[in-house]
C-alpha positions in Angstrom: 132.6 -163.8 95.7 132.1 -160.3 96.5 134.3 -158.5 99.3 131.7 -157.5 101.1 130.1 -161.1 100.9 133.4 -162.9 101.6 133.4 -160.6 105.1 129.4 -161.5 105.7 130.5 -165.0 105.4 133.3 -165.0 107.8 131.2 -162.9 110.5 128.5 -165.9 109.6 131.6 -167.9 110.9 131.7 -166.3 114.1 128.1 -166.2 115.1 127.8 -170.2 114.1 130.7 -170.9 116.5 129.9 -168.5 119.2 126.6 -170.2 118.8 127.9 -174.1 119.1 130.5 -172.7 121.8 127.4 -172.4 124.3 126.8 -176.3 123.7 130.0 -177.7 123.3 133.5 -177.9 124.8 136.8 -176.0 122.5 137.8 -179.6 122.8 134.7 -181.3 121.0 134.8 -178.3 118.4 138.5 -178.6 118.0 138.1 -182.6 116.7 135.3 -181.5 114.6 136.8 -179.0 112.8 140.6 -180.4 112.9 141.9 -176.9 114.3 143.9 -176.3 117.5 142.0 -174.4 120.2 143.8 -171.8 120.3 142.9 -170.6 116.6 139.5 -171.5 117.5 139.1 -169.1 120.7 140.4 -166.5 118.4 138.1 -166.9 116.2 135.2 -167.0 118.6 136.5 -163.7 120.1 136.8 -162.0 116.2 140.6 -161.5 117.1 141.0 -163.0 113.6 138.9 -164.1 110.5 139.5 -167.0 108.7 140.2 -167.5 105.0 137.4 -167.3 102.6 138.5 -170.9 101.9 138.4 -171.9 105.7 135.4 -170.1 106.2 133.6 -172.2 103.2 135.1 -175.3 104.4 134.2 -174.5 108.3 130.5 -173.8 107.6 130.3 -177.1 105.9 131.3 -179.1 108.9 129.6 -176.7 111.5 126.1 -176.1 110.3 124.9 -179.5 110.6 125.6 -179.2 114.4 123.1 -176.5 114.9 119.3 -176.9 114.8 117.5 -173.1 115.1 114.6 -174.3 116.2 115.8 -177.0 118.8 117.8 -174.1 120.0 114.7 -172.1 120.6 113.3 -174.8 122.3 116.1 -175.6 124.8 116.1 -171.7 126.0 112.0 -171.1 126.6 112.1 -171.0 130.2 108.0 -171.9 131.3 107.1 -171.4 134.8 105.0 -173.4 137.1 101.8 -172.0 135.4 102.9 -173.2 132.2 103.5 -169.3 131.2 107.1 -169.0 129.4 109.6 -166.7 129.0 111.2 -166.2 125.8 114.2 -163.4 126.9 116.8 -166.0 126.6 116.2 -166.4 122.8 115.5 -162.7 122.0 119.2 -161.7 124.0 121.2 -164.1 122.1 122.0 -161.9 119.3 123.9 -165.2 117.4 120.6 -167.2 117.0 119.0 -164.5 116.8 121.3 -163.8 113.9 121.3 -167.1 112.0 117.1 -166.9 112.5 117.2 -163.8 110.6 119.3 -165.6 107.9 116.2 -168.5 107.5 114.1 -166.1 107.7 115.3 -163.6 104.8 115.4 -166.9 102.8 112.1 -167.6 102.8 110.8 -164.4 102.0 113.4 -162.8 99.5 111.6 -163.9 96.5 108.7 -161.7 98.0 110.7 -158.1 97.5 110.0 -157.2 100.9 110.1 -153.3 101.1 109.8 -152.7 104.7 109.7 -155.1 107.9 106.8 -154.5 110.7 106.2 -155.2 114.2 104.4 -154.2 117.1 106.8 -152.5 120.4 108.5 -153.9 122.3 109.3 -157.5 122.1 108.8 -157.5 118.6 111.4 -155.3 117.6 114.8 -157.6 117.9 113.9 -160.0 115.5 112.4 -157.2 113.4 115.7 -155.6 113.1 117.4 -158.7 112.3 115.7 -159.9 109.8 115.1 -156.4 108.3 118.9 -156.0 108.1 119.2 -159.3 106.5 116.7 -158.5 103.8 118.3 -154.9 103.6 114.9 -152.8 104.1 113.9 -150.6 107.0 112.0 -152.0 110.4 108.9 -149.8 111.4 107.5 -150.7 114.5 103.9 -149.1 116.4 103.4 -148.2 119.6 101.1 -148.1 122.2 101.2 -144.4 122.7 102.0 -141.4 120.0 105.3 -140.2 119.6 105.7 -135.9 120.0 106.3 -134.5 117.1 104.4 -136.9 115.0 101.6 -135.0 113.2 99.9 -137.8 111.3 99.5 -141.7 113.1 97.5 -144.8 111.5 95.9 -145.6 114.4 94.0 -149.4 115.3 92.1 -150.4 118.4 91.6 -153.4 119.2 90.0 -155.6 122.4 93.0 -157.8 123.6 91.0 -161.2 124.6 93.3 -161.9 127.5 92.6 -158.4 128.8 88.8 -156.8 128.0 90.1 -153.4 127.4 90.8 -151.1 124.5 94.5 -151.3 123.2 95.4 -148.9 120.4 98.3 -148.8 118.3 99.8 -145.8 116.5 102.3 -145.8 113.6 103.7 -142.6 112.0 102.2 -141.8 108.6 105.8 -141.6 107.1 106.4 -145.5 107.8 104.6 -146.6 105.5 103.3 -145.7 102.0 101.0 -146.9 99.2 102.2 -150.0 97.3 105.1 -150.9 99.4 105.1 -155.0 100.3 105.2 -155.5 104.0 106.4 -158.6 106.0 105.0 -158.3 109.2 107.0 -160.4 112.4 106.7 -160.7 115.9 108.5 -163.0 118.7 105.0 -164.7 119.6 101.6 -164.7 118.3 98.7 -166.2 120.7 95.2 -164.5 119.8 96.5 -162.6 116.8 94.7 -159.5 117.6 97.5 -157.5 117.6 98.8 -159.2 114.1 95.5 -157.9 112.9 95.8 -154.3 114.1 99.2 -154.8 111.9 97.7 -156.0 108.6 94.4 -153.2 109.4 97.6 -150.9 109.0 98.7 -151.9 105.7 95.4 -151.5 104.4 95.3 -148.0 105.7 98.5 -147.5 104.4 97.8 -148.9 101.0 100.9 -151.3 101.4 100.5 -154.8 100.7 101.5 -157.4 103.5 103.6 -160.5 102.0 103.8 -162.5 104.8 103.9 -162.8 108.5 106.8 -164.5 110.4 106.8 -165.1 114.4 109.2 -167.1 116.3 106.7 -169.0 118.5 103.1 -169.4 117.8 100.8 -170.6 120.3 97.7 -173.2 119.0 96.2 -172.9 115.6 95.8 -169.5 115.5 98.8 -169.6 112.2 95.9 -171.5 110.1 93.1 -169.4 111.0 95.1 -166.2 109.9 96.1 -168.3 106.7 93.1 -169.0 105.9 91.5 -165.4 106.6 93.9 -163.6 104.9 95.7 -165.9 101.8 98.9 -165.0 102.8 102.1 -166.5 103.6 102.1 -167.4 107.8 104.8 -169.2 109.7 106.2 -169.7 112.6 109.4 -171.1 114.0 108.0 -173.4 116.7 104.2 -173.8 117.7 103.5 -174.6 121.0 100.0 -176.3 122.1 
């Protein structure tokens, strides 16, 4: 192993504890990993790494413990309405972390050049999972950026809205031939998703895939089926 892997594995470490420390005691992690608490809470705080060795060994009883997508679960906060609130997922930059670590899995045999999304709430888990897979995160926006001379530029009718929403993305982010993997923290209609993958085909850049954390009714399969392309999402809610 590498010694720049050996340290990605060890900060791994860290997240998956910090992680499990939100859910259990020192005490219950202490008797499942056989180490006093003390070296524990150092770890947690990255006052010290482990071993390679421990690290290997660590991983192997800790993982099991954590579920990504019950984790998601547990932190969508819904209100009255039956609206929810996905901030406490997004802000945890651990899960958030470990998420991007499924997702680079999944789509590393795709030889993802660049990772896009849409502003704002797209953008955390498109820099995670863009660092993970070691390519750039472009994002578009609502609005043009000064001192941008050249925009792709998609409008679009947002259902949940009747009025014209356009998206702008700098010339320079993406070019002809590139493969794309397109994310977002929730997809509903998939209008905006759309306005993304209209991009790509202005750009000449092909999309490989489309990754959201929460999807809302069947609106994955319909933008399978339209588009013959790799869609998943974390959790779909009904």
């Amino acid at each position: 192993m590498s010694q720049l892997k050996s340290v990605q594995e060890k900060l791994r470490l860290v997240r998956v504890l910090r992680l499990l420390k939100k859910t259990y005691t020192y005490e219950e992690l202490s008797k499942i990993t056989g180490l006093p608490i003390t070296v524990l809470n150092r770890y947690v705080r990255g006052k010290v790494l482990p071993s390679a060795e421990r690290t290997k060994e660590l991983l192997s009883l800790l993982l099991p413990y954590i579920n990504i997508e019950e984790e998601v679960r547990k932190r969508i906060k819904f209100d009255e309405y039956g609206f929810f609130d996905n901030m406490p997922v997004l802000s945890d930059t651990s899960l958030m972390s470990l998420i991007a670590e499924e997702v680079a899995g999944r789509y590393m045999d795709k030889n993802v050049d660049k990772v896009l999304t849409a502003a704002t709430d797209g953008i955390a888990l498109g820099v995670h999972v863009a660092r993970e897979l070691n390519v750039d995160v472009v994002y578009a926006k609502k609005k043009k950026e000064v001192g941008v001379e050249k925009f792709y530029e998609v409008s679009y009718v947002p259902s949940a809205s009747g009025s014209v929403t356009t998206l702008y993305l700098p010339q320079w982010a993406l070019k002809k031939g590139e493969n794309v993997l397109i994310v977002d923290d929730v997809i509903r209609s998939g209008e905006t998703q759309r306005a993304l993958l209209e991009m790509c085909r202005q750009a000449g850049a092909k999309p490989v895939g489309m990754f959201f954390l929460i999807s809302v009714g069947d609106v994955i399969e319909r933008l399978r089926e339209e588009y013959s392309i790799p869609v998943e999402s974390l959790i779909r809610l009904e």
